[in-house]
PDB file of N, CA, C, O and CB in Angstrom:
ATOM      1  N   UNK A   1       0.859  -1.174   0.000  1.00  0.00           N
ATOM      2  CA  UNK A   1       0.000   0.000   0.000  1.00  0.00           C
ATOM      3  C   UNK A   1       0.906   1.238   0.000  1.00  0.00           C
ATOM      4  O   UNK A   1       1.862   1.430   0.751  1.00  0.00           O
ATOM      5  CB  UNK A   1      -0.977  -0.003   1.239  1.00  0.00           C
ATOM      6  N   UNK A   2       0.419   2.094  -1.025  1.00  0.00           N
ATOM      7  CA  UNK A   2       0.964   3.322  -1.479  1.00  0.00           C
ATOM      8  C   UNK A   2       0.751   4.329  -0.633  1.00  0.00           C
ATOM      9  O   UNK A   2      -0.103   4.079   0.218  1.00  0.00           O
ATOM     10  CB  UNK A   2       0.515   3.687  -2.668  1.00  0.00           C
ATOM     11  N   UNK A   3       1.516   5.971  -0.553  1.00  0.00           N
ATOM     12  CA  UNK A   3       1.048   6.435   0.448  1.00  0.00           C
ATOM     13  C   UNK A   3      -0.322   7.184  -0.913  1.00  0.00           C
ATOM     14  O   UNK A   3      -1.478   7.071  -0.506  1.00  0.00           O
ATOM     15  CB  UNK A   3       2.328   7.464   1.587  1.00  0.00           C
ATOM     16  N   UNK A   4      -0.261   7.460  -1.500  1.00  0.00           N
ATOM     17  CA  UNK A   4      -2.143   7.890  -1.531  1.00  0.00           C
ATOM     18  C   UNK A   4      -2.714   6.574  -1.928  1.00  0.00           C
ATOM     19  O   UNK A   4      -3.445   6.721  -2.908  1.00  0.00           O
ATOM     20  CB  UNK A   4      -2.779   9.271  -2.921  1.00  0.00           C
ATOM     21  N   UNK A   5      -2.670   5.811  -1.676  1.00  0.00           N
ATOM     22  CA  UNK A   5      -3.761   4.764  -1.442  1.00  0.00           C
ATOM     23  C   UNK A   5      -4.050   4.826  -0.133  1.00  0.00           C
ATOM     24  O   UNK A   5      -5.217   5.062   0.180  1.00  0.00           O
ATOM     25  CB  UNK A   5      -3.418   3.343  -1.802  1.00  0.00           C
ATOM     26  N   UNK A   6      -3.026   4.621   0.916  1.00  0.00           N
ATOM     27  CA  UNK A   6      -3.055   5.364   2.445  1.00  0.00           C
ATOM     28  C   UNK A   6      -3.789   6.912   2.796  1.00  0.00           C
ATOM     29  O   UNK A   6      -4.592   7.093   3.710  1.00  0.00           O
ATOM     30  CB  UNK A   6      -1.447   5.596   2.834  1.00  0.00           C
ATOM     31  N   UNK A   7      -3.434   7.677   2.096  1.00  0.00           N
ATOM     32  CA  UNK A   7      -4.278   9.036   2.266  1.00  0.00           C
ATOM     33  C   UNK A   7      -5.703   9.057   1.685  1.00  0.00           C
ATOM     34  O   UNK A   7      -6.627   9.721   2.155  1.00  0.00           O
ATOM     35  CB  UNK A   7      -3.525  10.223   1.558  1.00  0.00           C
ATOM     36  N   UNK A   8      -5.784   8.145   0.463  1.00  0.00           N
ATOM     37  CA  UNK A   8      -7.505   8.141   0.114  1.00  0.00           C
ATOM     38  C   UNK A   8      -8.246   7.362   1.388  1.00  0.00           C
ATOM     39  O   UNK A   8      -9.386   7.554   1.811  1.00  0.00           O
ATOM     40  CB  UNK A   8      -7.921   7.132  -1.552  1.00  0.00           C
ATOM     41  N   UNK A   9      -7.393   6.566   1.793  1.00  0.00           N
ATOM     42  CA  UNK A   9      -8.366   5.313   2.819  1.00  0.00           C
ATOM     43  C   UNK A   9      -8.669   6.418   4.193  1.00  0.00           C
ATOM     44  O   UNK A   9      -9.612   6.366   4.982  1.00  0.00           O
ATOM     45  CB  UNK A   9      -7.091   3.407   3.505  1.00  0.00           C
ATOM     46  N   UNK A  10      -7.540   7.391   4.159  1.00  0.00           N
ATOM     47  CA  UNK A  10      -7.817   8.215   5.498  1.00  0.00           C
ATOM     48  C   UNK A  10      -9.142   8.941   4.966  1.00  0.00           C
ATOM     49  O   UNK A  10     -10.161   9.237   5.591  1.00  0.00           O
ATOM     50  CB  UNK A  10      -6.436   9.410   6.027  1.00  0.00           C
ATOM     51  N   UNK A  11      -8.862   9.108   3.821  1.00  0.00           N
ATOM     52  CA  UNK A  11     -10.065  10.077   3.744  1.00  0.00           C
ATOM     53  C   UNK A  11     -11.649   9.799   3.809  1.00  0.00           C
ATOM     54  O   UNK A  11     -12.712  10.376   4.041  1.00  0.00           O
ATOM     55  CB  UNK A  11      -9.916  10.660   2.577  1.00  0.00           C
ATOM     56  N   UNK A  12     -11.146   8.600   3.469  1.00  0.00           N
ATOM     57  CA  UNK A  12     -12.824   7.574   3.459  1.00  0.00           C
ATOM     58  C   UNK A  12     -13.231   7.783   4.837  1.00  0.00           C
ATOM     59  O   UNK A  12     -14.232   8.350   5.273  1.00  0.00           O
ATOM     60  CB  UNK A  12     -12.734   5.527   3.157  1.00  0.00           C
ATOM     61  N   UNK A  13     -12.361   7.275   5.380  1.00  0.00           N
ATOM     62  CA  UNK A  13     -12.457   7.219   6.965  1.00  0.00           C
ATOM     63  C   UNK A  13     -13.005   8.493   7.457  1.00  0.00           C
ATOM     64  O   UNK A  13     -14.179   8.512   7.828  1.00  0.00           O
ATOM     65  CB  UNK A  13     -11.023   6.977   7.689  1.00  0.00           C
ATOM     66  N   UNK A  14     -12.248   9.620   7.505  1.00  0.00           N
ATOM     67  CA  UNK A  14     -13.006  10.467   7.995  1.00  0.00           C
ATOM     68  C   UNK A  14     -14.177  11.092   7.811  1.00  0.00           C
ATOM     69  O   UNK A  14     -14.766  11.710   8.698  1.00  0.00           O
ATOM     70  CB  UNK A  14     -12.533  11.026   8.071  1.00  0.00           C
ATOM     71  N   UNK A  15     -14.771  10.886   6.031  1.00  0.00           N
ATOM     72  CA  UNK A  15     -15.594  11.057   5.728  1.00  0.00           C
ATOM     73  C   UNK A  15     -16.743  10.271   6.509  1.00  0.00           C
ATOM     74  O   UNK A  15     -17.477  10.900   7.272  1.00  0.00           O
ATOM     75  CB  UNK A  15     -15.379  11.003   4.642  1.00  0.00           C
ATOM     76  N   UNK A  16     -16.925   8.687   6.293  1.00  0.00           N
ATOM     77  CA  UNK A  16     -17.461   7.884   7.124  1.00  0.00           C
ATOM     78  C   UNK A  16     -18.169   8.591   8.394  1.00  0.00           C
ATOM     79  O   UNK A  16     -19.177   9.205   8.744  1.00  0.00           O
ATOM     80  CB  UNK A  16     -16.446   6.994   7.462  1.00  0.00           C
ATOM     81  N   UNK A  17     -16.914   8.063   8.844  1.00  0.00           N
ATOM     82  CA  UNK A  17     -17.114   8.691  10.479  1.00  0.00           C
ATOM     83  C   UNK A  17     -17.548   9.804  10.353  1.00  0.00           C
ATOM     84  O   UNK A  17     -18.752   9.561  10.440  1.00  0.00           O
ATOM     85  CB  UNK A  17     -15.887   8.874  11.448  1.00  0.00           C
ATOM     86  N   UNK A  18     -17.450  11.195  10.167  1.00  0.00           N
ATOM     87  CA  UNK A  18     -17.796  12.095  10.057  1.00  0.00           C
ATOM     88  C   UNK A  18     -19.951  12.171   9.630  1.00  0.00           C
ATOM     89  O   UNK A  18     -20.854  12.941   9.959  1.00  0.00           O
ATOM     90  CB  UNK A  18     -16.610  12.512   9.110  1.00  0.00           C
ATOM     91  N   UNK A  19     -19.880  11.116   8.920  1.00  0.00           N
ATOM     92  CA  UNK A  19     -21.149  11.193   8.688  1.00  0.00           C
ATOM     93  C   UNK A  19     -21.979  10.501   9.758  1.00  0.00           C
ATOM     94  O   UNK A  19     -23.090  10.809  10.190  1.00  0.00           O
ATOM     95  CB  UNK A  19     -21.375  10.708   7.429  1.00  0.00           C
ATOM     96  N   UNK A  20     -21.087   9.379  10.120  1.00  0.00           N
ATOM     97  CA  UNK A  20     -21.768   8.402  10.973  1.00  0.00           C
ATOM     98  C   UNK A  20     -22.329   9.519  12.086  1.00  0.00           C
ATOM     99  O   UNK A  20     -23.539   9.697  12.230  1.00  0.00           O
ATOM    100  CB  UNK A  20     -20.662   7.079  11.620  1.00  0.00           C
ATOM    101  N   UNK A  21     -21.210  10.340  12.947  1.00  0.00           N
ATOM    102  CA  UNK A  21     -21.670  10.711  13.731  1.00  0.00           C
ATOM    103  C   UNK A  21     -22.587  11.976  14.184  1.00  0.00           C
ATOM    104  O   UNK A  21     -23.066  12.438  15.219  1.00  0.00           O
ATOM    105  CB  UNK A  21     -20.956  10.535  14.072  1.00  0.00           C
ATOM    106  N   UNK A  22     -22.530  12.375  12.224  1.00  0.00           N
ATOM    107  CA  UNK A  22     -23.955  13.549  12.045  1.00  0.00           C
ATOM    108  C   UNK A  22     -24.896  12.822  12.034  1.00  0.00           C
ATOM    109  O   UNK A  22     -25.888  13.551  12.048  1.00  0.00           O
ATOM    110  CB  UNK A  22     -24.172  14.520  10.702  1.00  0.00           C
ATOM    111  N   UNK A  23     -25.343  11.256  12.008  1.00  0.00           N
ATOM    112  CA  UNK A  23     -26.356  11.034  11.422  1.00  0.00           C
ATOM    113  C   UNK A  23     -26.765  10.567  13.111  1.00  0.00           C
ATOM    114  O   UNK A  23     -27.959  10.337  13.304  1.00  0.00           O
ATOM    115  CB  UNK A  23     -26.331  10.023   9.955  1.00  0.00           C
ATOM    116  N   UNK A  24     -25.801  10.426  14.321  1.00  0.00           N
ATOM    117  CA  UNK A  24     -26.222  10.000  15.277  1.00  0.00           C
ATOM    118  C   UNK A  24     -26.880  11.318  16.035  1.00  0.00           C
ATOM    119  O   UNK A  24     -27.944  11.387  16.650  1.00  0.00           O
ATOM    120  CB  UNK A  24     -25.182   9.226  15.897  1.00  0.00           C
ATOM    121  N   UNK A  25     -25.653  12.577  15.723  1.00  0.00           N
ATOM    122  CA  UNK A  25     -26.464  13.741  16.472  1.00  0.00           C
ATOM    123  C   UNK A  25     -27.828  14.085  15.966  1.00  0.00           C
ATOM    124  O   UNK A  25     -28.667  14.625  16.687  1.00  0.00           O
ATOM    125  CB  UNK A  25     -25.695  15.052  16.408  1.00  0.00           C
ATOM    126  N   UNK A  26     -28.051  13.745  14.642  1.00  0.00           N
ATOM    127  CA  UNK A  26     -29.050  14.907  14.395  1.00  0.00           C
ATOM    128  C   UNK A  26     -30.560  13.343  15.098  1.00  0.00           C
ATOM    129  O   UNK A  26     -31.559  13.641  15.754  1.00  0.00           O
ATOM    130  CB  UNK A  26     -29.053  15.784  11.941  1.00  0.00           C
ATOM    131  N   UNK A  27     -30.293  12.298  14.785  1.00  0.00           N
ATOM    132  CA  UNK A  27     -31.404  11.511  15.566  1.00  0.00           C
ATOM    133  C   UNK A  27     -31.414  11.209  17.122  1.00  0.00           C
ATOM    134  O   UNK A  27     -32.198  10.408  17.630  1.00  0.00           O
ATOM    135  CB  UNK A  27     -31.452  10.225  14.977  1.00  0.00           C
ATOM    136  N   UNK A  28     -30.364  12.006  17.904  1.00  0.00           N
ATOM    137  CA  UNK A  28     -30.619  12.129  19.073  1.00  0.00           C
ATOM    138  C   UNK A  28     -30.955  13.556  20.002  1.00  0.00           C
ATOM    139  O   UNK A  28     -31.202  13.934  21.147  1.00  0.00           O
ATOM    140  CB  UNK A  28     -29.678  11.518  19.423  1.00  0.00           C
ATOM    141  N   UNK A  29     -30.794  13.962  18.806  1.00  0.00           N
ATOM    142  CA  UNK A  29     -31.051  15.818  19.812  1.00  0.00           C
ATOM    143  C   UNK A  29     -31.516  16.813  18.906  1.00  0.00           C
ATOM    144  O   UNK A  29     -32.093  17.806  19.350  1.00  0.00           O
ATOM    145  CB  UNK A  29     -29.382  16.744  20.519  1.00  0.00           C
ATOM    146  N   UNK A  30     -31.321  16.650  17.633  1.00  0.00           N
ATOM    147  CA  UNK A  30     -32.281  17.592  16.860  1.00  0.00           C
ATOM    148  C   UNK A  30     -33.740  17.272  16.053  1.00  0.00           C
ATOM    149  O   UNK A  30     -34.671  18.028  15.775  1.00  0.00           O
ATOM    150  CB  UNK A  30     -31.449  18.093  15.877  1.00  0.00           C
ATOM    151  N   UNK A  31     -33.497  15.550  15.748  1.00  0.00           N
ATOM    152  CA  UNK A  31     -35.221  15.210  15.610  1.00  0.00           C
ATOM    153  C   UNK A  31     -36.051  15.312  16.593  1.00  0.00           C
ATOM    154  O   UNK A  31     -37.217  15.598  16.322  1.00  0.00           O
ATOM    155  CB  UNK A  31     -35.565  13.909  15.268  1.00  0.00           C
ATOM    156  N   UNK A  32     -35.645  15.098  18.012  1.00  0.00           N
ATOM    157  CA  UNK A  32     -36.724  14.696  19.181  1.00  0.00           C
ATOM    158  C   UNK A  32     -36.831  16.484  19.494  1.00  0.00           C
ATOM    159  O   UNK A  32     -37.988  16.901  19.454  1.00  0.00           O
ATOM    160  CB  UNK A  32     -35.988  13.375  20.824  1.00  0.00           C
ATOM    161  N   UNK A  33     -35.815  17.474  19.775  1.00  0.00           N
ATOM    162  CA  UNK A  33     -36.211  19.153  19.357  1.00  0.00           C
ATOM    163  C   UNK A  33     -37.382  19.294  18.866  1.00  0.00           C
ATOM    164  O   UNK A  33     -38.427  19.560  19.460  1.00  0.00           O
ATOM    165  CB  UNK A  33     -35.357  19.858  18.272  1.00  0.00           C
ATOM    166  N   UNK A  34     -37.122  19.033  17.288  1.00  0.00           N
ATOM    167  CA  UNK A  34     -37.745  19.716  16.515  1.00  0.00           C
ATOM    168  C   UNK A  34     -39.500  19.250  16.685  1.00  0.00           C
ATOM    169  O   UNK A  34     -40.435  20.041  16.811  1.00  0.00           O
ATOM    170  CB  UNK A  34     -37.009  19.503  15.116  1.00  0.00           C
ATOM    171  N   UNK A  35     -39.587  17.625  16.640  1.00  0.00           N
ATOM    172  CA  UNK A  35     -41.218  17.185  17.294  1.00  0.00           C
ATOM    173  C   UNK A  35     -41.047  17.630  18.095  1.00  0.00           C
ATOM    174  O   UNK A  35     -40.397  18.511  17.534  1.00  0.00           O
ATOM    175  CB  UNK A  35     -41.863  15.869  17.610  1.00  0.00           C
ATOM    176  N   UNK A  36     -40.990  18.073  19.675  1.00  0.00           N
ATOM    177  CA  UNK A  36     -41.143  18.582  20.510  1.00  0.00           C
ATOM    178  C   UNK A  36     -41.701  19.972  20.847  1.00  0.00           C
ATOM    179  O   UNK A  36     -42.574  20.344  21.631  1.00  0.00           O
ATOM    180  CB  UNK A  36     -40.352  18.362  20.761  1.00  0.00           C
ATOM    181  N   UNK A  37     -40.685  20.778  19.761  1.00  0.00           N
ATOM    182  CA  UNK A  37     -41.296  22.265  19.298  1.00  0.00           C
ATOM    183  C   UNK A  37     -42.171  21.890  18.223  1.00  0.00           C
ATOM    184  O   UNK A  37     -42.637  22.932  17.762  1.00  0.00           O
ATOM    185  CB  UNK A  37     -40.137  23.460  18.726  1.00  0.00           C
ATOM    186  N   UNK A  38     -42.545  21.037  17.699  1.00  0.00           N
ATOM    187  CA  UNK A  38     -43.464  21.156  16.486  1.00  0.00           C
ATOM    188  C   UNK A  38     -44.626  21.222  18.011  1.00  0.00           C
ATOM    189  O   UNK A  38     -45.053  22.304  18.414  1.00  0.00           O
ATOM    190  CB  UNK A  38     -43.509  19.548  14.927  1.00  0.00           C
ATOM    191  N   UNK A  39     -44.976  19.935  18.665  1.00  0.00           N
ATOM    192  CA  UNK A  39     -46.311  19.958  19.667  1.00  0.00           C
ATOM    193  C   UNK A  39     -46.308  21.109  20.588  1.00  0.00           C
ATOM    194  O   UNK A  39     -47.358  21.729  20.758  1.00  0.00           O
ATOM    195  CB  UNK A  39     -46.412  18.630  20.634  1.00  0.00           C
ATOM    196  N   UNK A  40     -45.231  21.452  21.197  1.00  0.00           N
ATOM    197  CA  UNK A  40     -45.711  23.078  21.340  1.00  0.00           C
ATOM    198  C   UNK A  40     -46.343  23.874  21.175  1.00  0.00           C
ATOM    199  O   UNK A  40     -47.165  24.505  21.840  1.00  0.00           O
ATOM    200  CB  UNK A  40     -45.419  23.669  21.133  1.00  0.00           C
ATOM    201  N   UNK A  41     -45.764  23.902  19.675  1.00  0.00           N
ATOM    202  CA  UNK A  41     -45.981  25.226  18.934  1.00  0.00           C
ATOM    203  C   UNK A  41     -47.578  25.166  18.554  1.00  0.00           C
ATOM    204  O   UNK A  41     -48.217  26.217  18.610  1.00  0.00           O
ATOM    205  CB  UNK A  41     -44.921  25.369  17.479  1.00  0.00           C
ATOM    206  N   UNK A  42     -48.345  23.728  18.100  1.00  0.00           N
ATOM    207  CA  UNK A  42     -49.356  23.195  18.125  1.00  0.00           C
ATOM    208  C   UNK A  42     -50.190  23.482  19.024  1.00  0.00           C
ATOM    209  O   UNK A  42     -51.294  23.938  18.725  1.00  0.00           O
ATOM    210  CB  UNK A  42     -49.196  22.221  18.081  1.00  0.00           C
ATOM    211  N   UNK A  43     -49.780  23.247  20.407  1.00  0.00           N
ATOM    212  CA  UNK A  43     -51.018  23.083  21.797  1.00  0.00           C
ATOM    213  C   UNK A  43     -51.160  24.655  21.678  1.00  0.00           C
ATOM    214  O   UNK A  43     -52.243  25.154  21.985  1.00  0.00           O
ATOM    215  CB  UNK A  43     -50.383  22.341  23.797  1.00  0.00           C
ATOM    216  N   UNK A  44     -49.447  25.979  20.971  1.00  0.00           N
ATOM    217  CA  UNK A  44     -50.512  26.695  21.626  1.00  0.00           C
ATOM    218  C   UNK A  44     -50.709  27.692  20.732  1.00  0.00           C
ATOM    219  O   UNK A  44     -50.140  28.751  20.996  1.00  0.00           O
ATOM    220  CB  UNK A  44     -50.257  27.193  23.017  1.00  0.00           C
ATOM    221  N   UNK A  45     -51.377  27.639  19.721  1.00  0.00           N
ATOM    222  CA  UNK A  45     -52.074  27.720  18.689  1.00  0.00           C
ATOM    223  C   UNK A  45     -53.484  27.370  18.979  1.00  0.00           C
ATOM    224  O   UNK A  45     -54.539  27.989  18.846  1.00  0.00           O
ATOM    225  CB  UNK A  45     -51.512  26.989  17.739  1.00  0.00           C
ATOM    226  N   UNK A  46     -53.230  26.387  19.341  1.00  0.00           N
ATOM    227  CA  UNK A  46     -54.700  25.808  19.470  1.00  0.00           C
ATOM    228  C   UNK A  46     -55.457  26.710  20.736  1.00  0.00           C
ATOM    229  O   UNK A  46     -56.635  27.068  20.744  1.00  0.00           O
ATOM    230  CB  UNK A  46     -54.632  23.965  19.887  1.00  0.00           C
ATOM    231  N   UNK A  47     -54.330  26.990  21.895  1.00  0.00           N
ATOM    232  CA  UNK A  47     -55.015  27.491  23.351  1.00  0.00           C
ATOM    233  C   UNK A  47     -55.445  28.977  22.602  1.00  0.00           C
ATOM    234  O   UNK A  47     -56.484  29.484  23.026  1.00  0.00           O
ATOM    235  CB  UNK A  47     -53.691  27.636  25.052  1.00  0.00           C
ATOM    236  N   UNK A  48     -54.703  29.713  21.502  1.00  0.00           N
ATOM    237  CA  UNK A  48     -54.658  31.048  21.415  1.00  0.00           C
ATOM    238  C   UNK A  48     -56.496  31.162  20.198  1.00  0.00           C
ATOM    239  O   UNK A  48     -57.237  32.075  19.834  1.00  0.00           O
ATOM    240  CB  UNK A  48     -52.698  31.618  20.591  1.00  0.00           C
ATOM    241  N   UNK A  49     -56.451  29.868  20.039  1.00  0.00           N
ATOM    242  CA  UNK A  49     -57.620  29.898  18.905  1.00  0.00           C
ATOM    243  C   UNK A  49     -58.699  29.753  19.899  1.00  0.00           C
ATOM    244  O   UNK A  49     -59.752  30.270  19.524  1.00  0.00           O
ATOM    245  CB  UNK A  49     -57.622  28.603  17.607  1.00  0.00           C
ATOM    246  N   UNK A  50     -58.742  29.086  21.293  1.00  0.00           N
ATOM    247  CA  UNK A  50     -59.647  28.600  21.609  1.00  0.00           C
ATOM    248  C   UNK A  50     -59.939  30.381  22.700  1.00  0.00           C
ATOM    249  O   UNK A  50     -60.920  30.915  23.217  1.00  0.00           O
ATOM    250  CB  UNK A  50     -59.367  26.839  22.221  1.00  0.00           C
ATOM    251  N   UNK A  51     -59.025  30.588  22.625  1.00  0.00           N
ATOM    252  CA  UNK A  51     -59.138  31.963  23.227  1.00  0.00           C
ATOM    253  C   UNK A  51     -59.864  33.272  22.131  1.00  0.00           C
ATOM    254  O   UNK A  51     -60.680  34.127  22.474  1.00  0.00           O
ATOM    255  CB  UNK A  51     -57.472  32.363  23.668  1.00  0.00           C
ATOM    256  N   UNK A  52     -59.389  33.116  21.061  1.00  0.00           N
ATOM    257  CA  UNK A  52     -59.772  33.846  20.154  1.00  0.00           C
ATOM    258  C   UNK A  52     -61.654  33.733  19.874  1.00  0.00           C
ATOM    259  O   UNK A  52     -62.437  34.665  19.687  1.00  0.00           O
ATOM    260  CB  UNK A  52     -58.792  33.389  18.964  1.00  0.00           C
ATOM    261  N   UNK A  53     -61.902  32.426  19.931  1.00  0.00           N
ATOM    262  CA  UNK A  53     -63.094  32.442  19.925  1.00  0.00           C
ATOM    263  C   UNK A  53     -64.289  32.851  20.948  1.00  0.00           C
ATOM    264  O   UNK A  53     -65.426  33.046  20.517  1.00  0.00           O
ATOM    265  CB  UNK A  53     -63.136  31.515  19.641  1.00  0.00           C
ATOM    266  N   UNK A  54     -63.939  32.979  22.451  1.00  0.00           N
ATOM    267  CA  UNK A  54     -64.507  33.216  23.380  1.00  0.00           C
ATOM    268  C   UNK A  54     -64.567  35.129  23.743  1.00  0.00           C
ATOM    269  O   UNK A  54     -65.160  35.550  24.736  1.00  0.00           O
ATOM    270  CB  UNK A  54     -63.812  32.228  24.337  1.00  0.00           C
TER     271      UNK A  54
END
């Protein structure tokens, strides 16, 4: 093994990894966020409508 056969494999690698561990943050702390503020944002919409009507 060559050294850029060695430097492409690094690069795989970090690419990889690099993705692996966007794909772990964003399904542990920015999907469960974002539903979270989605039902929020929902209940209070709904409280401000149910207010609006009275």
């Amino acid at each position: 093994m060559d050294f850029s056969q060695f430097s492409g494999f690094l690069a795989f690698l970090f690419v990889f990894t690099t993705g692996f561990w966007l794909l772990l943050f964003l399904l542990t702390f920015v999907v469960p966020y974002w539903i979270t503020g989605t039902i929020i944002e929902n209940f209070q919409l709904k409280a401000a409508a149910k207010k609006g009507k009275k």
